[in-house]
mmCIF file of the N, C-alpha and C atoms, coordinates in Angstrom:
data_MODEL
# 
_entry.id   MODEL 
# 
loop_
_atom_site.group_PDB 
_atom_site.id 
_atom_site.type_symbol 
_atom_site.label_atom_id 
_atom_site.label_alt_id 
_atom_site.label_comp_id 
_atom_site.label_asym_id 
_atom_site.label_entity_id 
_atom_site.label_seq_id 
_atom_site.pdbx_PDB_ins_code 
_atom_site.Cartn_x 
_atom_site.Cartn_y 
_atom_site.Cartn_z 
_atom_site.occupancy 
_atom_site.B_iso_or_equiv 
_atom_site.pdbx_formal_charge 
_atom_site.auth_seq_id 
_atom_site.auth_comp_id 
_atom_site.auth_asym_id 
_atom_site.auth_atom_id 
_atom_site.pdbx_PDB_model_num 
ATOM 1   N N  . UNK A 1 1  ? -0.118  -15.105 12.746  1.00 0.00 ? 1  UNK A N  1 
ATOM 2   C CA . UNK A 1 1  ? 0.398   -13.878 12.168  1.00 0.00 ? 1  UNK A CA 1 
ATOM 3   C C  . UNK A 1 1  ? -0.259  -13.664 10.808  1.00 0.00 ? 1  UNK A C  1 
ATOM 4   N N  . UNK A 1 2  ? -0.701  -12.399 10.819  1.00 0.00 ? 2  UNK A N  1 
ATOM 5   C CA . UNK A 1 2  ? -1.091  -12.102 9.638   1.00 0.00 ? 2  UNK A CA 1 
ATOM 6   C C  . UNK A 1 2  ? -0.496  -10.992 8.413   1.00 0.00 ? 2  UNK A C  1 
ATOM 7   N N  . UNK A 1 3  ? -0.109  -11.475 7.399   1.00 0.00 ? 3  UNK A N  1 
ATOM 8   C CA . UNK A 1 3  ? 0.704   -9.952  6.476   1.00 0.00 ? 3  UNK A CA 1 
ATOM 9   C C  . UNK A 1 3  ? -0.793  -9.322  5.663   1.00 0.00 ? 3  UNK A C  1 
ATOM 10  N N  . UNK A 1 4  ? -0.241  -8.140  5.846   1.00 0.00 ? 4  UNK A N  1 
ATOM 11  C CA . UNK A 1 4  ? -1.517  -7.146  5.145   1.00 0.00 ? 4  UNK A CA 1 
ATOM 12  C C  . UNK A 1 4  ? -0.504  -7.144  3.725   1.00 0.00 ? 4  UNK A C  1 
ATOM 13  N N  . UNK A 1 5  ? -1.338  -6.646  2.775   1.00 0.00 ? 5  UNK A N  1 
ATOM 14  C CA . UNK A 1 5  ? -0.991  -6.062  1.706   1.00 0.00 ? 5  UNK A CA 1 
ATOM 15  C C  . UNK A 1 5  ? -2.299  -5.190  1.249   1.00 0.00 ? 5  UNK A C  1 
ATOM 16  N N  . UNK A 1 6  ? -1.528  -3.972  0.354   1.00 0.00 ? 6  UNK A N  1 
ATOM 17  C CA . UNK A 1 6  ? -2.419  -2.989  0.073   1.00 0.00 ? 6  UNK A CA 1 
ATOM 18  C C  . UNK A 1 6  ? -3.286  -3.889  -1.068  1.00 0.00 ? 6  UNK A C  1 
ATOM 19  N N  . UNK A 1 7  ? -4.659  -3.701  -0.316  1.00 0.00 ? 7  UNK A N  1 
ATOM 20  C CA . UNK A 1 7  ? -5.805  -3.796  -0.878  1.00 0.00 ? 7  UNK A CA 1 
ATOM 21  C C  . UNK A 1 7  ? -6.515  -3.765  -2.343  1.00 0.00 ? 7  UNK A C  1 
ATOM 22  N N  . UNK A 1 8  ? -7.327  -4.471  -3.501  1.00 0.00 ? 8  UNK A N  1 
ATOM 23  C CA . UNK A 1 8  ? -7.261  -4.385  -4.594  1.00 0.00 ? 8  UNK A CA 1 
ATOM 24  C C  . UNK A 1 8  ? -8.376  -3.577  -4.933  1.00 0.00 ? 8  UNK A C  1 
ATOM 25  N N  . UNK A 1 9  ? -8.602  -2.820  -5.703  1.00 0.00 ? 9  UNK A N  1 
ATOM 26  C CA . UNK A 1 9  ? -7.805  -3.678  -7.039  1.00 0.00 ? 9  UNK A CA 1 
ATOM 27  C C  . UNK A 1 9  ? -6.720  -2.729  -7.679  1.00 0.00 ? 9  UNK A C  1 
ATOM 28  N N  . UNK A 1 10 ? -5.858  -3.465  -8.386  1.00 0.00 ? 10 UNK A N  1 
ATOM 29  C CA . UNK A 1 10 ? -4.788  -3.241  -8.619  1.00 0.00 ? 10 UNK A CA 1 
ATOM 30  C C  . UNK A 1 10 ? -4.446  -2.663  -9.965  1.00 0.00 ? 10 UNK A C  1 
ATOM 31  N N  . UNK A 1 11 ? -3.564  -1.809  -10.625 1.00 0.00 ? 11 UNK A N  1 
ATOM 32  C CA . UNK A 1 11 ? -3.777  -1.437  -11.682 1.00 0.00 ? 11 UNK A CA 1 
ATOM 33  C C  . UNK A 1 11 ? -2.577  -1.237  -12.632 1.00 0.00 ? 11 UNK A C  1 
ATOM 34  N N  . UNK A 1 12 ? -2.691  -2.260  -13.691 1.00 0.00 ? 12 UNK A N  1 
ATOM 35  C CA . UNK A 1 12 ? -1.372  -2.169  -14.232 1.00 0.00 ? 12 UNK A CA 1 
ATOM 36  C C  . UNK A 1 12 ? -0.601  -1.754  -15.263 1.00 0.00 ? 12 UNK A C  1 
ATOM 37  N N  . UNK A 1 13 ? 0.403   -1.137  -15.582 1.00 0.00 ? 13 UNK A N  1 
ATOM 38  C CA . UNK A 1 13 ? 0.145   0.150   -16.796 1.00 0.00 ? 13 UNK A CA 1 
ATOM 39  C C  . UNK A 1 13 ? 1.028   0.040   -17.375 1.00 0.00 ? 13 UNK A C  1 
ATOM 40  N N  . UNK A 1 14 ? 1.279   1.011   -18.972 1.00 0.00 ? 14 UNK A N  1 
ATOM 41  C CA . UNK A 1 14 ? 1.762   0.348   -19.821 1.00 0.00 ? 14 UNK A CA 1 
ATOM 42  C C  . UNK A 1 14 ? 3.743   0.560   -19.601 1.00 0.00 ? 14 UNK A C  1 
ATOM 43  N N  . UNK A 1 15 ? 3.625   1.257   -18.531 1.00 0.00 ? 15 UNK A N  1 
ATOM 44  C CA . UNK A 1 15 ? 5.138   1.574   -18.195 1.00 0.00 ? 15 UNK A CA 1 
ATOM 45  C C  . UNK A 1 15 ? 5.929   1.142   -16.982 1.00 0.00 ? 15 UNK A C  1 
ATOM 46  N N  . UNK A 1 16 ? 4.696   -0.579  -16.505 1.00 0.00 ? 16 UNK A N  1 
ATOM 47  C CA . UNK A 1 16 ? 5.127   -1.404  -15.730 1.00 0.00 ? 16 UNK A CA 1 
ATOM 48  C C  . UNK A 1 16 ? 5.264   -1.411  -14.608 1.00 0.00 ? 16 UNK A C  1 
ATOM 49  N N  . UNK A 1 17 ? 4.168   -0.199  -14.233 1.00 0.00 ? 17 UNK A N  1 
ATOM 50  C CA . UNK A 1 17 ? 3.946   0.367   -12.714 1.00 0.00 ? 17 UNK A CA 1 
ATOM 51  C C  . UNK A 1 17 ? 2.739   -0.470  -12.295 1.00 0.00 ? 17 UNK A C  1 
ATOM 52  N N  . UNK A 1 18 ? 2.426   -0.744  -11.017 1.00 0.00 ? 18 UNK A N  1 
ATOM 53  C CA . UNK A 1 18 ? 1.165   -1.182  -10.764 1.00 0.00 ? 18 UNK A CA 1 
ATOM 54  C C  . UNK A 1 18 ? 0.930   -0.549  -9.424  1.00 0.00 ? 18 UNK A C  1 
ATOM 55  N N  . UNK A 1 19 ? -0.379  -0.112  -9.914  1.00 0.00 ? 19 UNK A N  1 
ATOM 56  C CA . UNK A 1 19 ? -0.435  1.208   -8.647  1.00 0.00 ? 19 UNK A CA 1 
ATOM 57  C C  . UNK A 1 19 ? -1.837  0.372   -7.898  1.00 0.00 ? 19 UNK A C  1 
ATOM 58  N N  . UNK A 1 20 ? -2.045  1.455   -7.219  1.00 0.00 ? 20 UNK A N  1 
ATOM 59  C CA . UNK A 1 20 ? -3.440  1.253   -6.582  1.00 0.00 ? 20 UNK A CA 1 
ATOM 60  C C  . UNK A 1 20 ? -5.061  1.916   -6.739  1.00 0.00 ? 20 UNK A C  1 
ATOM 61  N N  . UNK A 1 21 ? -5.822  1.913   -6.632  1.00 0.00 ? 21 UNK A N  1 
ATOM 62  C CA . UNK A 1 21 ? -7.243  2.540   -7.175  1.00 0.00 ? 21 UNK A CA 1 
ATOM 63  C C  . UNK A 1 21 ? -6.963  4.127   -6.861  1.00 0.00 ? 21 UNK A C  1 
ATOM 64  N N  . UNK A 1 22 ? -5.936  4.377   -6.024  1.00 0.00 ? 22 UNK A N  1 
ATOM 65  C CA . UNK A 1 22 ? -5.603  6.113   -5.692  1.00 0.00 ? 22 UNK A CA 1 
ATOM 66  C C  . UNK A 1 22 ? -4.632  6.561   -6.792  1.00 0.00 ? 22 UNK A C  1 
ATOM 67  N N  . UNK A 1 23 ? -3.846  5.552   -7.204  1.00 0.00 ? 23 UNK A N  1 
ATOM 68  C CA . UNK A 1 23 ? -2.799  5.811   -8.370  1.00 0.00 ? 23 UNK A CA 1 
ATOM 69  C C  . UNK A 1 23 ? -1.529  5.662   -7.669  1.00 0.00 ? 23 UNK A C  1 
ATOM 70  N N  . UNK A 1 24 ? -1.146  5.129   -5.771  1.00 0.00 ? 24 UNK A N  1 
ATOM 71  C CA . UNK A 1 24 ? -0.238  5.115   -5.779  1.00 0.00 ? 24 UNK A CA 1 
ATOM 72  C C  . UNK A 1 24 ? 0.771   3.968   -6.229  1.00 0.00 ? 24 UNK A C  1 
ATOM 73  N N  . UNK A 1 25 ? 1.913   3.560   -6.271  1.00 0.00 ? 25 UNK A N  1 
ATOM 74  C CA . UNK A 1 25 ? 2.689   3.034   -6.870  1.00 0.00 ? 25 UNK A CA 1 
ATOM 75  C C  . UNK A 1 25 ? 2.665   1.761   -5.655  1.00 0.00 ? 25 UNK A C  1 
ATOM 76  N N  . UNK A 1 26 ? 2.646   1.007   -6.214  1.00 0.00 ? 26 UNK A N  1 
ATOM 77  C CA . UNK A 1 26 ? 2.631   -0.781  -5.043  1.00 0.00 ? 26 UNK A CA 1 
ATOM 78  C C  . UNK A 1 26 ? 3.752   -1.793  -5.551  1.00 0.00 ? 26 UNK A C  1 
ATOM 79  N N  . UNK A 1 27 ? 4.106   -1.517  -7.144  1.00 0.00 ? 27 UNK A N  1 
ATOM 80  C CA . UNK A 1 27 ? 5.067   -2.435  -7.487  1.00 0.00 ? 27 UNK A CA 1 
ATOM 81  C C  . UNK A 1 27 ? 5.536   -1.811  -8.629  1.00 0.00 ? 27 UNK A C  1 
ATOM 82  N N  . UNK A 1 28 ? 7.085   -1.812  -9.396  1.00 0.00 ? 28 UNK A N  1 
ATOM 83  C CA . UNK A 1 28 ? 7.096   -1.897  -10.676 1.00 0.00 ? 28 UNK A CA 1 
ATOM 84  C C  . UNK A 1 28 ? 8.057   -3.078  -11.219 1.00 0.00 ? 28 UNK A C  1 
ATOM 85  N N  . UNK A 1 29 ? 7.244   -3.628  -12.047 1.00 0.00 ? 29 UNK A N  1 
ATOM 86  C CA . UNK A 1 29 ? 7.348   -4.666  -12.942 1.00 0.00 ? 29 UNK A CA 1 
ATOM 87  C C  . UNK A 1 29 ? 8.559   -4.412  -14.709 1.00 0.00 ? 29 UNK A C  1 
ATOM 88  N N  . UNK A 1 30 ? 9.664   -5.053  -14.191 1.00 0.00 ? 30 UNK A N  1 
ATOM 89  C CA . UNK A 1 30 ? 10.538  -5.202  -15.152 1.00 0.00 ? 30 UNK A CA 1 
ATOM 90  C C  . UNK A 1 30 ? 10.516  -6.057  -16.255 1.00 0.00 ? 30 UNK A C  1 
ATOM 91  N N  . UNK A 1 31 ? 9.586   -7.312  -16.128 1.00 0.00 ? 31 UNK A N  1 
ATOM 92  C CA . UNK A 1 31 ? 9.624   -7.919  -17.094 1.00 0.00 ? 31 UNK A CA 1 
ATOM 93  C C  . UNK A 1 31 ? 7.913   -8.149  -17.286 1.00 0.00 ? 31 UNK A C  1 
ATOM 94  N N  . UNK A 1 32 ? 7.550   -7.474  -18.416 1.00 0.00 ? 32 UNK A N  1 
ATOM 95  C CA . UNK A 1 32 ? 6.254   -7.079  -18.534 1.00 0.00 ? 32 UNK A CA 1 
ATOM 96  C C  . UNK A 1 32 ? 5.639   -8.149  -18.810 1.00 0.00 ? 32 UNK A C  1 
ATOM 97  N N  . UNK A 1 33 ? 5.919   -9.624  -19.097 1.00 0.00 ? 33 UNK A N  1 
ATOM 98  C CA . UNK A 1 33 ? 5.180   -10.328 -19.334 1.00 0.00 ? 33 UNK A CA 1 
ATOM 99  C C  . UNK A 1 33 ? 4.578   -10.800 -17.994 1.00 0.00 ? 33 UNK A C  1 
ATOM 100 N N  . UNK A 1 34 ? 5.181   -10.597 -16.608 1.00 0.00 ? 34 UNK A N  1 
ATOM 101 C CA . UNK A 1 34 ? 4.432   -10.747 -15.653 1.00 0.00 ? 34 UNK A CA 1 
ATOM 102 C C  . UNK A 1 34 ? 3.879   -9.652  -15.295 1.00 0.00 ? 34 UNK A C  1 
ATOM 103 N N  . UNK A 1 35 ? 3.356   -8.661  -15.585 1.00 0.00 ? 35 UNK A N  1 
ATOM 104 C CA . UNK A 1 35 ? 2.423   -7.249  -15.468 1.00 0.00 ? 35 UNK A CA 1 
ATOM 105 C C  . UNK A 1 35 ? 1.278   -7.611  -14.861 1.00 0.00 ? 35 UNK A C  1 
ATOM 106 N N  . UNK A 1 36 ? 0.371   -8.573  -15.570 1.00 0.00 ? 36 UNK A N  1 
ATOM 107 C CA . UNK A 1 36 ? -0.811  -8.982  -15.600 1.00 0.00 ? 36 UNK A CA 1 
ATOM 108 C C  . UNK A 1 36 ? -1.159  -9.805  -14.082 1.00 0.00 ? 36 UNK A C  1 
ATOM 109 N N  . UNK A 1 37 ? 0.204   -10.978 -13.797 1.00 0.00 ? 37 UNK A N  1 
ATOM 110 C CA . UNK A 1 37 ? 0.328   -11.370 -12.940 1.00 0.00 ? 37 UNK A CA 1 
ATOM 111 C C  . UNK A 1 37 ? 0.211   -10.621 -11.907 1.00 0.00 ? 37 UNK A C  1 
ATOM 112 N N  . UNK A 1 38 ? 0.957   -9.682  -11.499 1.00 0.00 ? 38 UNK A N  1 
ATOM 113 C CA . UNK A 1 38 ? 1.386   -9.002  -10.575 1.00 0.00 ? 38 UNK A CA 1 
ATOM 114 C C  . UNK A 1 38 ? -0.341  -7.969  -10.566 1.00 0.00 ? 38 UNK A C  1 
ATOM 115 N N  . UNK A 1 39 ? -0.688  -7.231  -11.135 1.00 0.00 ? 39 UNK A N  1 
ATOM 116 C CA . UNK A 1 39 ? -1.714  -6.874  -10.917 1.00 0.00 ? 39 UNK A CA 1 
ATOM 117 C C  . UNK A 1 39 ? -2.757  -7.202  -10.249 1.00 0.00 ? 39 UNK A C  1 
ATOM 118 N N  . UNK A 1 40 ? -3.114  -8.499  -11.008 1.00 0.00 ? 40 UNK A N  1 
ATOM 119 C CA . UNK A 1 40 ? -4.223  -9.470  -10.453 1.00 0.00 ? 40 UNK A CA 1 
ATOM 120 C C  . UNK A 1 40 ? -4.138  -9.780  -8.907  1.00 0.00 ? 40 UNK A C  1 
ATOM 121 N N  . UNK A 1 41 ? -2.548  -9.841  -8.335  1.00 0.00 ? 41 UNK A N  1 
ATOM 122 C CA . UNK A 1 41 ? -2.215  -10.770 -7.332  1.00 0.00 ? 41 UNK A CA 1 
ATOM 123 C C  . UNK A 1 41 ? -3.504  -10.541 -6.414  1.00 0.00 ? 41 UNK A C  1 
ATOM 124 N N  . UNK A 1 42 ? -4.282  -9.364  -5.927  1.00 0.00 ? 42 UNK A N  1 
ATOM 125 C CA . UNK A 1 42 ? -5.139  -9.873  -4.760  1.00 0.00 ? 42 UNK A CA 1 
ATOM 126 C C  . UNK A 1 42 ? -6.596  -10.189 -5.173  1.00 0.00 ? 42 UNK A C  1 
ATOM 127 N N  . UNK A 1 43 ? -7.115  -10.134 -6.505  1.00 0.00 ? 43 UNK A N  1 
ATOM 128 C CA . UNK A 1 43 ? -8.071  -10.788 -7.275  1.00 0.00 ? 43 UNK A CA 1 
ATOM 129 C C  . UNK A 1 43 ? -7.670  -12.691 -6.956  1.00 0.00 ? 43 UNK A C  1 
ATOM 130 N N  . UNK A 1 44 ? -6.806  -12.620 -7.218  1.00 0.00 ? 44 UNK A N  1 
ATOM 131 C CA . UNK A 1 44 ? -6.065  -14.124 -7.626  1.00 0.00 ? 44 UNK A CA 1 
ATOM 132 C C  . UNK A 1 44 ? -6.049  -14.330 -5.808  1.00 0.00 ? 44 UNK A C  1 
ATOM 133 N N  . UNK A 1 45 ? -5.825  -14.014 -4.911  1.00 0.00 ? 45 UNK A N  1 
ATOM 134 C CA . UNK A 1 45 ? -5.862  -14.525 -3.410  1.00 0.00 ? 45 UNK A CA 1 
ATOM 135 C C  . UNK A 1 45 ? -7.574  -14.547 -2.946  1.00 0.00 ? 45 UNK A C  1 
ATOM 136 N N  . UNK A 1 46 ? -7.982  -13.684 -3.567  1.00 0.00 ? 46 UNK A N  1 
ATOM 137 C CA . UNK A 1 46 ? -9.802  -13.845 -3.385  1.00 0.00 ? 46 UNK A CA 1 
ATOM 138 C C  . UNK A 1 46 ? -10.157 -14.884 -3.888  1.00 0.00 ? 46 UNK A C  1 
ATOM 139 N N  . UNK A 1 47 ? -9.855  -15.486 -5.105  1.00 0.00 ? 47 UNK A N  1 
ATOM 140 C CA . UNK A 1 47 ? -10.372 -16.120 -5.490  1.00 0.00 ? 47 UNK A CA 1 
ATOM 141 C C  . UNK A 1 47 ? -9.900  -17.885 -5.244  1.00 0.00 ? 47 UNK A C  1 
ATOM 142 N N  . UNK A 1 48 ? -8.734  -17.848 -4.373  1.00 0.00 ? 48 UNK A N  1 
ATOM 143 C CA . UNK A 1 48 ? -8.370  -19.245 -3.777  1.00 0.00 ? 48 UNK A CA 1 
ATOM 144 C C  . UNK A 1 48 ? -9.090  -19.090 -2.811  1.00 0.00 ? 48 UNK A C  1 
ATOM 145 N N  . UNK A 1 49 ? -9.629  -18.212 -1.951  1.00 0.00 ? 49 UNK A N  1 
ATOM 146 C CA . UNK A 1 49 ? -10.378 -18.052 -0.457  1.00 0.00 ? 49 UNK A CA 1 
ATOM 147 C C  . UNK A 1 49 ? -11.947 -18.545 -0.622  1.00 0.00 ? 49 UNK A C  1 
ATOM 148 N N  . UNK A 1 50 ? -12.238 -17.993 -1.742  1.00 0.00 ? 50 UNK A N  1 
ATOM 149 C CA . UNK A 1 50 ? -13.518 -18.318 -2.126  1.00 0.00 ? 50 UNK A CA 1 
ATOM 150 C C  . UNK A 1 50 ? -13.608 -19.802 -2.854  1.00 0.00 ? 50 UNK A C  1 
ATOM 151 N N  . UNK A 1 51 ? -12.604 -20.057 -3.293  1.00 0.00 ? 51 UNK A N  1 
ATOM 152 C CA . UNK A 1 51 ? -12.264 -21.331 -3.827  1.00 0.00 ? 51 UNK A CA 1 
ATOM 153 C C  . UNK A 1 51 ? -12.502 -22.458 -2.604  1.00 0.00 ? 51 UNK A C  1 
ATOM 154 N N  . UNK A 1 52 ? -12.271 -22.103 -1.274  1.00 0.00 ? 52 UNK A N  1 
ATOM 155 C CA . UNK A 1 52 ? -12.195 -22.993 -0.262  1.00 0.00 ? 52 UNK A CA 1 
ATOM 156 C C  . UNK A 1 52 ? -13.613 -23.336 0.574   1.00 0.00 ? 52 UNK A C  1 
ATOM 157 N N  . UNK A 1 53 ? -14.316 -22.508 -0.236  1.00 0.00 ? 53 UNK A N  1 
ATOM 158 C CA . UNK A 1 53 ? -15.678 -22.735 0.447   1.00 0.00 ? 53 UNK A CA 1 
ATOM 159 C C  . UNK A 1 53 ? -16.704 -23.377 -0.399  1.00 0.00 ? 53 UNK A C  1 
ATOM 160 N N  . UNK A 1 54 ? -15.886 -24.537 -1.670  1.00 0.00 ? 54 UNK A N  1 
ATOM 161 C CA . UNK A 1 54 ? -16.530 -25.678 -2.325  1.00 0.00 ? 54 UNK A CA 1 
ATOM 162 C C  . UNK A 1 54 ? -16.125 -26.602 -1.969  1.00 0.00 ? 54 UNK A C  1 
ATOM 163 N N  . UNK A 1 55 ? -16.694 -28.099 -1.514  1.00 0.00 ? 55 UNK A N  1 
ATOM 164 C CA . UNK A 1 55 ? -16.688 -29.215 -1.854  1.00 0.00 ? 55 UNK A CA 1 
ATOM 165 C C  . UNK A 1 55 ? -15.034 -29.337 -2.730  1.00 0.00 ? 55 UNK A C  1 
ATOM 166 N N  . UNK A 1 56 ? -14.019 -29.607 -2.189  1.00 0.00 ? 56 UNK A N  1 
ATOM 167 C CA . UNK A 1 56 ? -13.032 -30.202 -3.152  1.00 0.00 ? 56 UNK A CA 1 
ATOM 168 C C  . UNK A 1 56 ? -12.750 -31.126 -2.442  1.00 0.00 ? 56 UNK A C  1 
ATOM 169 N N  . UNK A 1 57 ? -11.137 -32.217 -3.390  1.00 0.00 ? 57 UNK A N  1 
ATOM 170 C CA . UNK A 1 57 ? -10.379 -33.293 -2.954  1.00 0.00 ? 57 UNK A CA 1 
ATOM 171 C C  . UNK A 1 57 ? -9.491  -32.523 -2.326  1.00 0.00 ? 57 UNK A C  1 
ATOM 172 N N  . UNK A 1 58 ? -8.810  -33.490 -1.898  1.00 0.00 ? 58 UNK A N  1 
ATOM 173 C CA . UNK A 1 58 ? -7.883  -32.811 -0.348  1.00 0.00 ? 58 UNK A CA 1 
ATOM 174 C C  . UNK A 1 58 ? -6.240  -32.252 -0.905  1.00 0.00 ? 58 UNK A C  1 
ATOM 175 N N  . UNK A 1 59 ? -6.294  -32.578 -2.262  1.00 0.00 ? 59 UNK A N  1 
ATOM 176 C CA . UNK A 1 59 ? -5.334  -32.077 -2.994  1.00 0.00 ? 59 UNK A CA 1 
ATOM 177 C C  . UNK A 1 59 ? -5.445  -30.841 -3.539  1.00 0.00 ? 59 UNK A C  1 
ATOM 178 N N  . UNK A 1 60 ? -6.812  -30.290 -3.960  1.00 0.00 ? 60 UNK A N  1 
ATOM 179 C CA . UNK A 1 60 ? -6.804  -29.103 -4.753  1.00 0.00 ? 60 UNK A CA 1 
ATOM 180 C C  . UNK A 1 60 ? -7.026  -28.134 -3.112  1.00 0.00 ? 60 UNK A C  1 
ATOM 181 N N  . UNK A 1 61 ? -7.409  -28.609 -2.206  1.00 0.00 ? 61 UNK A N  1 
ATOM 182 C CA . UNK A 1 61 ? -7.571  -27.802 -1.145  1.00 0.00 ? 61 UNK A CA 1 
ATOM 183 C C  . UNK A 1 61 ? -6.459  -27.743 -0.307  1.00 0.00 ? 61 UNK A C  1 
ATOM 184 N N  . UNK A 1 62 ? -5.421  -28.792 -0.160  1.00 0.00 ? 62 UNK A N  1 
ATOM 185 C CA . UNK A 1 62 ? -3.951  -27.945 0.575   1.00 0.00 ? 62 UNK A CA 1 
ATOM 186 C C  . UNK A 1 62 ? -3.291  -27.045 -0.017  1.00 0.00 ? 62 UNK A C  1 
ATOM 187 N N  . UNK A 1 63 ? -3.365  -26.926 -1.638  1.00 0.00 ? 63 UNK A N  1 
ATOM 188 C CA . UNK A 1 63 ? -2.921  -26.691 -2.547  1.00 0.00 ? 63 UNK A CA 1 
ATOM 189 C C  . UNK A 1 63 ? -3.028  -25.199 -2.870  1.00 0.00 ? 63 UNK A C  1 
ATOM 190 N N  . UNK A 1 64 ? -4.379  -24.633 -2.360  1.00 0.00 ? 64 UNK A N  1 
ATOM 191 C CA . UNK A 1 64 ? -4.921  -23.816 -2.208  1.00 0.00 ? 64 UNK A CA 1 
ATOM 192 C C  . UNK A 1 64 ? -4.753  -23.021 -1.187  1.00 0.00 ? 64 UNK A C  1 
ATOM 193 N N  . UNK A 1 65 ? -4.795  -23.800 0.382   1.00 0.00 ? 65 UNK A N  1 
ATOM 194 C CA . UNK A 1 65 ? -4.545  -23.545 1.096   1.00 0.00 ? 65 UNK A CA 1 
ATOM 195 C C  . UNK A 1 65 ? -2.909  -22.971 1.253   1.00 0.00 ? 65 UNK A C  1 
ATOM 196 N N  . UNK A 1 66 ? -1.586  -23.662 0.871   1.00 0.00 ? 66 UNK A N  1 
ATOM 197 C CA . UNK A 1 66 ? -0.353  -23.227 0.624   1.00 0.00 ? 66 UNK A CA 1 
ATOM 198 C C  . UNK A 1 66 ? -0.235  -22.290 0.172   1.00 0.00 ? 66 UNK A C  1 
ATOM 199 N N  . UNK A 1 67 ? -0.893  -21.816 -0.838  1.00 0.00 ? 67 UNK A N  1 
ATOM 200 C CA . UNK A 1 67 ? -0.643  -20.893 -1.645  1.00 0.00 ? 67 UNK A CA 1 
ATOM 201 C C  . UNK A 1 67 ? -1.143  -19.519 -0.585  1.00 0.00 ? 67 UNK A C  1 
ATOM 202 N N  . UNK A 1 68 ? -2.320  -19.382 0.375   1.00 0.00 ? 68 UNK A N  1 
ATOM 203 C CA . UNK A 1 68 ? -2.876  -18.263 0.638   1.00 0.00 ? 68 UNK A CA 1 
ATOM 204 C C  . UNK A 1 68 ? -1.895  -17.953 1.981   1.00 0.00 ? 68 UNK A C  1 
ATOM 205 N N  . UNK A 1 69 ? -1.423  -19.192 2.546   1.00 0.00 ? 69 UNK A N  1 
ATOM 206 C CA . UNK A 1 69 ? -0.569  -19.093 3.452   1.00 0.00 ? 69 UNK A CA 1 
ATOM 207 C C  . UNK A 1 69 ? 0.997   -18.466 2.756   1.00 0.00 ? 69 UNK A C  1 
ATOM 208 N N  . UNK A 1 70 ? 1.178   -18.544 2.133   1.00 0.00 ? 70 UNK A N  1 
ATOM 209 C CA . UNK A 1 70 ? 2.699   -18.217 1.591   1.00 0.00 ? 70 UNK A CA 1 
ATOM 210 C C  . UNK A 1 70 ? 2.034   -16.074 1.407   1.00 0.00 ? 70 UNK A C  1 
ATOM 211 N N  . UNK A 1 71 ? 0.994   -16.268 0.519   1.00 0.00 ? 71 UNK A N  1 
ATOM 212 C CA . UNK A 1 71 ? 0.656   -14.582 0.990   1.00 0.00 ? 71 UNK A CA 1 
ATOM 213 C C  . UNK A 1 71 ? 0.181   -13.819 2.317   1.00 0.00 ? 71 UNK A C  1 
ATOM 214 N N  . UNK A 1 72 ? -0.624  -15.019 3.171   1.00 0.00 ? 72 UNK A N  1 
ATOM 215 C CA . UNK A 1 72 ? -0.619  -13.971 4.060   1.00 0.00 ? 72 UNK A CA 1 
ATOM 216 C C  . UNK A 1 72 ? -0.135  -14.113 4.751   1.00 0.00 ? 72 UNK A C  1 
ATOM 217 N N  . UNK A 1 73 ? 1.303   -15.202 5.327   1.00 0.00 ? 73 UNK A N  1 
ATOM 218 C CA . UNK A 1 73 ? 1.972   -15.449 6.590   1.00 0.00 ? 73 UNK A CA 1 
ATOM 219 C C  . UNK A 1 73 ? 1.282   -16.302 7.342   1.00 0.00 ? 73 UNK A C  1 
ATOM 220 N N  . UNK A 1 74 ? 0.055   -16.715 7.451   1.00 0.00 ? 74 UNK A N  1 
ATOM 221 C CA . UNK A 1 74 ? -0.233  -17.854 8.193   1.00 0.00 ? 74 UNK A CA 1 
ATOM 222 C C  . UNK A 1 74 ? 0.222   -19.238 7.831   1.00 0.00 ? 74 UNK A C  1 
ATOM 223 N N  . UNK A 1 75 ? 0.123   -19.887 8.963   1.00 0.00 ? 75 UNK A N  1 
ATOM 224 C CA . UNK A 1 75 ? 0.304   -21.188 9.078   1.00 0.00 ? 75 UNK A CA 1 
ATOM 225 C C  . UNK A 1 75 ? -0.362  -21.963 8.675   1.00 0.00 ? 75 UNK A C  1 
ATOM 226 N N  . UNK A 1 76 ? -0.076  -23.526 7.671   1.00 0.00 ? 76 UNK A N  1 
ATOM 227 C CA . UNK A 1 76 ? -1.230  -24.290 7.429   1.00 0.00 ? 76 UNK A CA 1 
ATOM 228 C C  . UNK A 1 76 ? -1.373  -25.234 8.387   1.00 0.00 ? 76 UNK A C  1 
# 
């Protein structure tokens, strides 16, 4: 099983909306110190995916792996 989520990049603004490259609305964020977080989120899933196609220990790679599974619904 796979979960979609709308596509990045993501954009996050100063009134805690985070929209999409069209401007529509994908999340709003109440506590602004996670703004940044929440924006990034599918920058930040690219970059564990791409993360998996180095040479690591088997710790930084389940680790990695958990994490992409908890976003996209697959199984590890």
């Amino acid at each position: 099983m796979s979960t979609q989520h709308t596509p990045g990049p993501w954009v996050a603004k100063q009134s805690g909306e985070v929209t999409d490259s069209d401007g529509h609305e994908i999340a709003h964020v109440f506590m602004f110190k996670n703004l940044a977080l929440v924006a990034e989120a599918p920058e930040l899933l690219k970059a564990l995916q791409n993360l998996l196609t180095f040479p690591l220990g088997t710790f930084q790679v389940q680790a990695a792996k958990a994490v992409i599974a908890k976003v996209t619904g697959e199984q590890t």
